[in-house]
C-alpha positions as CSV (number, residue, x, y, z in Angstrom):
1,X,0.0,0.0,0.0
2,X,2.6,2.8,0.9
3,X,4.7,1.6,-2.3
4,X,1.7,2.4,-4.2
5,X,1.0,5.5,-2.4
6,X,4.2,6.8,-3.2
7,X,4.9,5.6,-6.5
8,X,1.1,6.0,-8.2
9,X,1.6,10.2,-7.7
10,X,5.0,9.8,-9.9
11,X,3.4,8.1,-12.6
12,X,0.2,10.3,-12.8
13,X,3.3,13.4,-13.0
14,X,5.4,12.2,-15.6
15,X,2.1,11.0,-17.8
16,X,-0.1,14.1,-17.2
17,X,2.9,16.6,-17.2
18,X,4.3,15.3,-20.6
19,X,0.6,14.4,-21.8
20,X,-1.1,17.8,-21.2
21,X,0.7,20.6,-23.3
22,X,-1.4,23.9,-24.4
23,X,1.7,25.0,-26.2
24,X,1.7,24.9,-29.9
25,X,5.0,24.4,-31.8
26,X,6.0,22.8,-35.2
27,X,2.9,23.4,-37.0
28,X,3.0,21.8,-40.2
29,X,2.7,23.4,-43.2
30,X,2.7,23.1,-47.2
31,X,3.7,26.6,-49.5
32,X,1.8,27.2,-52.6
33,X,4.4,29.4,-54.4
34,X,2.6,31.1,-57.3
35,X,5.4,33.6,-57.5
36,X,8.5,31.9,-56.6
37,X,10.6,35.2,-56.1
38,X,13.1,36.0,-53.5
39,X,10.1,37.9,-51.6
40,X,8.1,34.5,-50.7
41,X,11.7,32.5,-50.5
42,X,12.9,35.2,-47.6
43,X,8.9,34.9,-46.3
44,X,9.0,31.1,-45.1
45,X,12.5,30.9,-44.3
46,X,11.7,33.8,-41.6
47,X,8.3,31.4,-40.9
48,X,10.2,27.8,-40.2
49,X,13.3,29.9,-38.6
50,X,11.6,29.4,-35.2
51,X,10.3,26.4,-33.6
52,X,6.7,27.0,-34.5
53,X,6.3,26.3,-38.0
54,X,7.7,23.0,-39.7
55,X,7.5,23.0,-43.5
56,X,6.2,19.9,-45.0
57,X,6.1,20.2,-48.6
58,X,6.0,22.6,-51.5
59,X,2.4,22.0,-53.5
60,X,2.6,22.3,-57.2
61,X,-1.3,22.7,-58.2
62,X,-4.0,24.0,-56.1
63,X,-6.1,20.6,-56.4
64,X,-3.4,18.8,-53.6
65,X,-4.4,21.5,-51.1
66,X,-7.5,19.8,-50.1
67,X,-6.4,16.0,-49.7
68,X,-3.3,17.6,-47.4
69,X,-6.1,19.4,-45.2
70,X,-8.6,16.1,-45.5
71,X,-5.8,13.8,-44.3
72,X,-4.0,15.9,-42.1
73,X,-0.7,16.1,-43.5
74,X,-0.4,19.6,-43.1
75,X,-2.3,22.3,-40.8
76,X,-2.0,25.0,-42.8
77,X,-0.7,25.9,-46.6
78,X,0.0,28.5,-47.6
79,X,-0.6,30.2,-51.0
80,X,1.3,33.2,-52.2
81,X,-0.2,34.8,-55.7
82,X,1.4,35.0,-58.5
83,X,2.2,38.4,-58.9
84,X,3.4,38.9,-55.6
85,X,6.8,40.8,-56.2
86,X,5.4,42.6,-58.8
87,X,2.9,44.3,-56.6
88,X,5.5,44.7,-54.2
89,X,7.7,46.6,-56.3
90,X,4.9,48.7,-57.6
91,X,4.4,49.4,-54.0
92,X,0.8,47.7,-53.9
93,X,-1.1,46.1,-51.1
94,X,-0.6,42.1,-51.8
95,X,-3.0,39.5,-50.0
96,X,-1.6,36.2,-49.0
97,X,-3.7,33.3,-48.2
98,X,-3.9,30.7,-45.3
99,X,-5.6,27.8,-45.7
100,X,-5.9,26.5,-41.5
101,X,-8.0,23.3,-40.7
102,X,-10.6,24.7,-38.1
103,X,-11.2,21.6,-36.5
104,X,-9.5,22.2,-33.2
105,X,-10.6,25.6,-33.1
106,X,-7.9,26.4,-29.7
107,X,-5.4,25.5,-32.1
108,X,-6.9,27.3,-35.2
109,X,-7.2,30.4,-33.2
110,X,-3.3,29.9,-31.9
111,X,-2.1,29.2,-35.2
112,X,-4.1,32.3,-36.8
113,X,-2.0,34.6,-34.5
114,X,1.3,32.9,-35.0
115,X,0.4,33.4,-38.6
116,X,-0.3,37.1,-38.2
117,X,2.4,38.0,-36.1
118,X,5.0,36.7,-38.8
119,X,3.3,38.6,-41.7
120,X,3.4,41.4,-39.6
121,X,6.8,41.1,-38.8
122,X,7.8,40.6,-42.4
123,X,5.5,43.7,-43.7
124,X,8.2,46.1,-40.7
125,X,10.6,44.6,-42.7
126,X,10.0,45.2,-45.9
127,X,9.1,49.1,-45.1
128,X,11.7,49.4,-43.3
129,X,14.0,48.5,-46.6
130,X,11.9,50.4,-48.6
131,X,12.5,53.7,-46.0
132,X,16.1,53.1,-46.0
133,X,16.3,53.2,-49.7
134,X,14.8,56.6,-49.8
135,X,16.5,58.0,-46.7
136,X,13.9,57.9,-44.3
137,X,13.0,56.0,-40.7
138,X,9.6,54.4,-40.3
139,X,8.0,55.8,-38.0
140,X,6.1,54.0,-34.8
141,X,4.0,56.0,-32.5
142,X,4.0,53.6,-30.4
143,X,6.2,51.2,-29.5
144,X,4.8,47.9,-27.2
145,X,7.6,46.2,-25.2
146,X,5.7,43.4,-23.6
147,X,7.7,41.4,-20.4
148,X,6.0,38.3,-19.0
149,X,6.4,37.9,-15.5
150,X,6.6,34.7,-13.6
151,X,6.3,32.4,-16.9
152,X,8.8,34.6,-19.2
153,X,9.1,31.4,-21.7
154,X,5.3,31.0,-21.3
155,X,5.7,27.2,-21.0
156,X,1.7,26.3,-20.3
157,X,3.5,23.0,-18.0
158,X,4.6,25.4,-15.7
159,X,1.3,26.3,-15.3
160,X,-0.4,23.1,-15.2
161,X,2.2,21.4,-12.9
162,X,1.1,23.0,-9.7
163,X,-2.6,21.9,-10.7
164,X,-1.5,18.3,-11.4
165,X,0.3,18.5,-8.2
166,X,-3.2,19.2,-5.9
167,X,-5.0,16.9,-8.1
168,X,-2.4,14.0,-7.5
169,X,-2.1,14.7,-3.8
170,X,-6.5,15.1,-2.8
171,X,-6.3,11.8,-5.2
172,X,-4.0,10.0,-2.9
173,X,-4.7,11.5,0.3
174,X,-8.8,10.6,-0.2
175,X,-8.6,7.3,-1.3
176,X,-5.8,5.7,0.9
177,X,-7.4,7.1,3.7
178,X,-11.0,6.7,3.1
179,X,-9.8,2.8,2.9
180,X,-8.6,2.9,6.5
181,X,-11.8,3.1,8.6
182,X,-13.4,1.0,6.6
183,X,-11.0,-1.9,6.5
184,X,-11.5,-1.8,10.1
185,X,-15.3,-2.5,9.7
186,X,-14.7,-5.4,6.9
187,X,-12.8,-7.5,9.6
188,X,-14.4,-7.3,12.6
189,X,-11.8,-5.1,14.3
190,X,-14.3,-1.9,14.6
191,X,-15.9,-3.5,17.7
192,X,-12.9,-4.5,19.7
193,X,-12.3,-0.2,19.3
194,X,-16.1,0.5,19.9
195,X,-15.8,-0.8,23.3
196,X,-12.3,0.5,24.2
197,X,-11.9,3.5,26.2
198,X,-11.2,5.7,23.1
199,X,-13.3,8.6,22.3
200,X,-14.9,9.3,18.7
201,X,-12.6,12.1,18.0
202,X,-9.6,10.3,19.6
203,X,-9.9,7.5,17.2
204,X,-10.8,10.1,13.9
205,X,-7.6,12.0,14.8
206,X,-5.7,8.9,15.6
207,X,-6.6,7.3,11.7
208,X,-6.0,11.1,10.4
209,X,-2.5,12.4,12.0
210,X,-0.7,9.4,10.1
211,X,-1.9,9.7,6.4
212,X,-0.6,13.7,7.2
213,X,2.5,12.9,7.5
214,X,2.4,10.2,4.6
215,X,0.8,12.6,2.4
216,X,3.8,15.0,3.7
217,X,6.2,13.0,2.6
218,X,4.1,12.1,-0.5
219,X,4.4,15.9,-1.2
220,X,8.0,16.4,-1.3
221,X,8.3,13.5,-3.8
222,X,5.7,15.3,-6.0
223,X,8.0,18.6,-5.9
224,X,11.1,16.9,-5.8
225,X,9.8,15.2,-9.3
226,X,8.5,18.5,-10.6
227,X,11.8,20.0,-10.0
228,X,13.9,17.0,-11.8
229,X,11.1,16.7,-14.6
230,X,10.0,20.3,-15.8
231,X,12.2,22.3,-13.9
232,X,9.2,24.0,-11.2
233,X,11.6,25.7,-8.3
234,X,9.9,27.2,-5.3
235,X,10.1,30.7,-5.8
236,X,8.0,31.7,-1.9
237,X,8.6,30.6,1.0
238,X,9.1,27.1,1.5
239,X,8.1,26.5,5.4
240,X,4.5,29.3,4.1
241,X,4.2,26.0,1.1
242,X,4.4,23.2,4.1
243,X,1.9,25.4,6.0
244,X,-0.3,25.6,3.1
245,X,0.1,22.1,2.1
246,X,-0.3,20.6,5.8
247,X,-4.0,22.8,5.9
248,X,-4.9,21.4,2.6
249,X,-3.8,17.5,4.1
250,X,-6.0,18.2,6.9
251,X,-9.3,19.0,4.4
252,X,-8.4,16.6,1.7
253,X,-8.2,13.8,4.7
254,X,-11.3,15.1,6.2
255,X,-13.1,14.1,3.4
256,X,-11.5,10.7,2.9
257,X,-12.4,10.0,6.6
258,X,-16.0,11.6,6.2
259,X,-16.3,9.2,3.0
260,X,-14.9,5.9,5.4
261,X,-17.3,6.1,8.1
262,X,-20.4,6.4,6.0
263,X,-19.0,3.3,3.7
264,X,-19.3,0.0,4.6
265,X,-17.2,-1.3,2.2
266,X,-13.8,-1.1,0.5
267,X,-15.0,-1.2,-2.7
268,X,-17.8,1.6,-2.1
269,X,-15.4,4.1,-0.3
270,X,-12.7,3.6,-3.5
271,X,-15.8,4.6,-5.9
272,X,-16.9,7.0,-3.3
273,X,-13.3,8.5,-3.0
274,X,-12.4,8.8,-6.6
275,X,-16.1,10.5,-7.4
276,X,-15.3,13.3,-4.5
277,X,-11.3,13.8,-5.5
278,X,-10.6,12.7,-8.9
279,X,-13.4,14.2,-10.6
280,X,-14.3,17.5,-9.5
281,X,-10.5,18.4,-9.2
282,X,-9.5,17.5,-12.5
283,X,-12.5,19.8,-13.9
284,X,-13.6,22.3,-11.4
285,X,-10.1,23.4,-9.6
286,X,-9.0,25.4,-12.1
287,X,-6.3,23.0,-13.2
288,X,-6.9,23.2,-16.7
289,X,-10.2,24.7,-17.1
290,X,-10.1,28.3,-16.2
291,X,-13.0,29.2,-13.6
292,X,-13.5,32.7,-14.4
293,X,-15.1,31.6,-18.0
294,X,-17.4,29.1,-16.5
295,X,-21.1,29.7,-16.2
296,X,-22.0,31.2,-12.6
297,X,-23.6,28.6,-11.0
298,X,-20.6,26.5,-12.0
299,X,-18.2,28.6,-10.5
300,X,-20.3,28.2,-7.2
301,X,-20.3,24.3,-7.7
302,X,-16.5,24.6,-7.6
303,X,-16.0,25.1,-4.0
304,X,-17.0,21.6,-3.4
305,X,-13.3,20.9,-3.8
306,X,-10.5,21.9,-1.5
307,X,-8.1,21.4,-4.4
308,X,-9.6,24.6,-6.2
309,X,-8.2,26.8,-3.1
310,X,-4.8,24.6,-3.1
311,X,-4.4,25.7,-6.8
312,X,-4.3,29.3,-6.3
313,X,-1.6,28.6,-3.6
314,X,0.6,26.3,-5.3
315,X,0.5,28.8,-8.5
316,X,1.4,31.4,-5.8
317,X,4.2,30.2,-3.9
318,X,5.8,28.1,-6.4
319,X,5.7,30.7,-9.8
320,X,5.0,34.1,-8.1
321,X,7.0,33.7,-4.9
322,X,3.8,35.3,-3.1
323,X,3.3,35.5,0.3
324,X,0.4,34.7,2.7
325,X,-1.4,37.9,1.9
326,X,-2.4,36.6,-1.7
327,X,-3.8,33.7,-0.8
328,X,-5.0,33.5,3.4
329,X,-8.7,33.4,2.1
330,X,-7.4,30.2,0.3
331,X,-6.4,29.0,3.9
332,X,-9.4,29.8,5.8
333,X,-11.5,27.8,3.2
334,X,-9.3,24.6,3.9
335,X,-9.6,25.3,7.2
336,X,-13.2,25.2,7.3
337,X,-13.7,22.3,4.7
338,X,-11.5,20.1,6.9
339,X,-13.1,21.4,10.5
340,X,-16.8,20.3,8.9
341,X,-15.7,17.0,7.3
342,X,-13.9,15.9,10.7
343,X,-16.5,16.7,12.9
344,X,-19.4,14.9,10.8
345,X,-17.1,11.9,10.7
346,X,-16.9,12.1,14.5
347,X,-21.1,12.4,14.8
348,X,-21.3,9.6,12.7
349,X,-18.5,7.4,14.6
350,X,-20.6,8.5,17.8
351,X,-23.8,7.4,16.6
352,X,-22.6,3.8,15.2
353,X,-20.8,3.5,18.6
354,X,-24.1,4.1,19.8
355,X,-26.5,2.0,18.0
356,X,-23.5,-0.6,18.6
C-alpha cells in the first residue's frame, strides 16, 4: 500500500505533465508558391526559422491543397499569388492566403496569430528597406515592449504542474485514507475499538494524524519530481508552502475519513473516494479549465473541492514567490472544509458506537 502510495503520484506526474501541453509548436505546413521570387523564399525561411512552424512540402497545383487538409498532412498551406513581387515593387497592397484546418478551433485560433504575427513582422521589414532606400526611418507612435512575469518562456506546463500537483495529492490523500476506517469494519476489528476507552474524535484524529505525515512525505516527492522533470523551483517561502500544504492535508483527509465512516465497504469508499477527488478536481479546480469563464452557478459548484483553493496557492508560492497575503482566504476555506468534514465523521462514529 505505501509503495503504491508513493509511486502511483510519480506516474500520474510524468504522464499528465508530458501528456497535457497547451503550447503549440511545429505546425505543419505546405507553401503554394505562385510567384517563386526571393520575396516568398525570404517569407518562409523567416516562418520555419523558429520552432513553431515546420515545413512539410511545396504543392505544385492548387487541387493537392485539399487531400493535405482532409488527411492531415499539413495544418496550414500557404498560398502566395502570383504576382506577388510585382505588386510589391509597384508598391501595392498584396494578400496572402492561409488555408488552417478549423477543426481544433484552440489550435486554429493559436495558429491564426502565429500566422499574423510573422506577416506582420515581415511587412516592418519590408518598409523598413523600402524607407532606408529613400533616406527615411519608419516611423512608430508607439512602441509595445511586452515582459511576462513569472512564466517569461510562457511554457503552459509550468502552469499546469502546480494543478496536477493538488490533483495527485486530494487523489492520494482521499482514497488511501478513506480505505482505512473502513477496512477496520470489513474484519471485525471496529468492535474491539467500539468498546475501548477511546473517544470518537480520539480514534478520527488517531486514523487522520498518520496519512498527514504520509501525504507530507508524498508531497515532497511530488516537488522533488517536478523540479527534476519540468524544472518547477519554489520561488515563496518554503516552510509558508508546508503550512499551506499541511491545511490542505487536513481538508483533503477530512473528506477521505467523512467518505470511510459512511461506507461499509472497500469497494464503495474507492468509488466514493475517486467521485469526490478525482473528478471535480480535474475539472472544477482550475487545473486546466479556467474558472472565471465558467457559467456562474458552476463557479459556485466549484468550491465543493479543497483542491480549487490549493491551486491558487501552489500557483502562488511556487511561480509568483507570493506571500500569505495573496492567498489567506485560500487558507481559511481549507480550514473550514477540513473542520466540517472531521467533525461529521466524529457524529457519525458516535452514533454507530451508539447503535453498537
Amino acid at each position: 500500500m505505501l509503495f503504491i502510495i508513493f509511486f502511483f503520484p510519480v506516474v500520474l506526474l510524468i504522464i499528465f505533465g508530458y501528456a497535457i501541453n497547451f503550447d503549440v509548436k511545429h505546425i505543419k505546413i505546405a507553401v503554394y508558391d505562385q510567384d517563386k521570387s526571393d520575396y516568398t523564399r525570404n517569407y518562409i525561411n523567416g516562418l520555419i526559422s523558429s520552432d513553431y512552424f515546420d515545413l512539410v512540402t511545396y504543392v505544385e497545383d492548387s487541387d493537392e491543397i485539399k487531400g493535405l487538409l482532409d488527411e492531415k498532412v499539413v495544418q496550414a498551406v500557404i498560398v502566395f499569388p502570383n504576382d506577388l513581387s510585382k505588386k510589391l515593387m509597384s508598391k501595392q497592397d498584396v494578400k496572402v492566403q492561409y488555408l488552417i484546418d478549423g477543426v481544433d478551433g484552440s489550435t486554429a485560433s493559436v495558429i491564426q496569430n502565429y500566422v499574423n504575427a510573422a506577416t506582420y513582422a515581415y511587412s516592418i521589414r519590408l518598409t523598413k528597406e523600402y524607407l532606408a532606400v529613400h533616406g527615411k526611418n519608419i516611423y512608430v507612435p508607439i512602441d509595445l515592449q511586452p515582459r511576462f512575469w513569472f512564466n517569461p518562456e510562457l511554457q503552459s506546463t509550468k502552469f499546469l504542474i502546480p494543478g496536477l500537483m493538488g490533483m495527485i495529492l486530494i487523489v492520494t490523500a482521499v482514497i488511501s485514507i478513506s480505505l482505512s476506517i473502513v477496512r477496520e469494519k470489513e474484519r471485525g476489528t471496529i468492535e474491539q475499538i467500539n468498546v475501548s476507552p477511546l473517544s470518537s474524535l480520539e480514534f478520527i484524529l488517531g486514523k487522520t494524524i498518520p496519512y498527514i505525515f504520509i501525504s507530507l512525505i508524498n508531497a515532497t516527492i511530488v516537488l522533488a519530481a517536478g523540479y527534476v522533470l519540468f524544472g518547477i523551483v519554489i520561488k515563496g517561502n518554503i516552510f509558508l508552502l508546508l503550512f499551506a500544504t499541511m491545511v490542505f492535508l487536513f481538508a483533503a483527509l477530512g473528506l477521505g475519513i467523512f467518505i470511510s465512516t459512511v461506507a461499509d465497504s472497500q469497494q464503495v469508499a474507492f468509488q466514493a473516494a475517486n467521485v469526490t477527488s478525482l473528478l471535480p478536481s480535474f475539472i472544477l479546480s482550475g487545473f486546466i479549465f479556467p474558472i472565471e469563464t465558467m457559467p456562474n452557478i458552476i463557479q459556485v459548484l466549484t468550491n465543493i473541492t479543497p483542491a480549487k483553493f490549493y491551486v491558487v496557492i501552489l500557483r502562488a508560492i511556487l511561480l509568483r514567490g507570493a506571500g500569505v497575503s495573496a492567498f489567506w482566504e485560500q487558507l481559511i476555506y481549507l480550514g473550514i472544509f477540513g473542520t466540517i468534514f472531521i467533525t461529521l465523521a466524529t457524529i457519525i462514529d458516535k452514533r454507530s458506537r451508539g447503535k453498537n
